[in-house]
C-alpha positions in Angstrom: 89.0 76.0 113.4 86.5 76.0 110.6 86.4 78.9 108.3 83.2 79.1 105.6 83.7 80.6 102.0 81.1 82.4 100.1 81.0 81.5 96.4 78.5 82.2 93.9 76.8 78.8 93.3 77.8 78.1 89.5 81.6 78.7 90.2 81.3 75.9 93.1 79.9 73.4 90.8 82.7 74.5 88.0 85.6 74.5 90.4 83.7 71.2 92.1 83.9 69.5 88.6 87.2 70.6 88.0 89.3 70.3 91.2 86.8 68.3 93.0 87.0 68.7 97.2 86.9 72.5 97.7 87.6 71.9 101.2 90.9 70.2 100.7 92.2 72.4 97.8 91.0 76.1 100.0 93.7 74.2 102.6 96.1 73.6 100.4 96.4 76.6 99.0 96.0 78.2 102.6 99.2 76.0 103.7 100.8 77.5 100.4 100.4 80.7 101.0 101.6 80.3 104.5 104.8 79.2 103.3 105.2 81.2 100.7 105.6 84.4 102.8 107.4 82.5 105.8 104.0 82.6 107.7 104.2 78.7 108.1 107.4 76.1 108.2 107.2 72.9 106.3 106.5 71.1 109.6 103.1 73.0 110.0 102.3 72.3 106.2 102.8 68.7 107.4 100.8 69.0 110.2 98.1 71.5 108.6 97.6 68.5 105.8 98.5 65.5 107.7 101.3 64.7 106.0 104.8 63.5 106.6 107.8 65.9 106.3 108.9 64.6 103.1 105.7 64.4 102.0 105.2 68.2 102.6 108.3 68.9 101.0 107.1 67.1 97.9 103.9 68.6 97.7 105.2 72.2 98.0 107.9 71.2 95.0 105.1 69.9 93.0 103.4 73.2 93.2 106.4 74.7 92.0 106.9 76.4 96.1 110.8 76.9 96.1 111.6 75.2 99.7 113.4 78.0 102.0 117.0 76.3 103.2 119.0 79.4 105.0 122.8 79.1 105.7 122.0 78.2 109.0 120.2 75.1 107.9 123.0 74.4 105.8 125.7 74.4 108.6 123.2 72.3 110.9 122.8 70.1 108.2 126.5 69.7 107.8 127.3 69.9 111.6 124.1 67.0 112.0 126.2 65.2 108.7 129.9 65.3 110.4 128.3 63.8 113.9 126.6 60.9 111.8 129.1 59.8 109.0 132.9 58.8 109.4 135.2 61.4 108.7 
């Protein structure tokens, strides 16, 4: 899907000079946003910016995006943790 932004000519070249690709950072902030209100998971950030999971992760931390972990992540992660390592 392509989506087209207007902008006023003079705030592309500023935001140009400053952020450079306008097309990459109207994505990021798009995949963001998605995650931000639960719109989007981390996998589809991943996806979305061709990036690995942990990559994903890191980039939402780095944007200061608190990562969502529910309870029920937490008791997969330990059920997941008790299969794996010796008890």
């Amino acid at each position: 899907m392509s989506i087209t932004l207007n902008i006023p000519a003079e705030i592309e070249r500023q935001l140009q000079a400053e952020w450079g690709n306008l097309s990459r950072r109207a994505l990021e902030a798009l995949a963001i946003e998605g995650y931000r209100s639960e719109a989007l998971s981390v996998g589809q950030i991943a996806e979305m910016l061709n990036l690995s999971i942990l990559e994903a992760e890191s980039f939402l931390k780095e944007r200061g995006v608190d990562l969502l972990y529910s309870d029920e992540d937490l008791r997969q992660d330990i059920v997941a943790n008790d299969r794996v390592l010796p008890g």
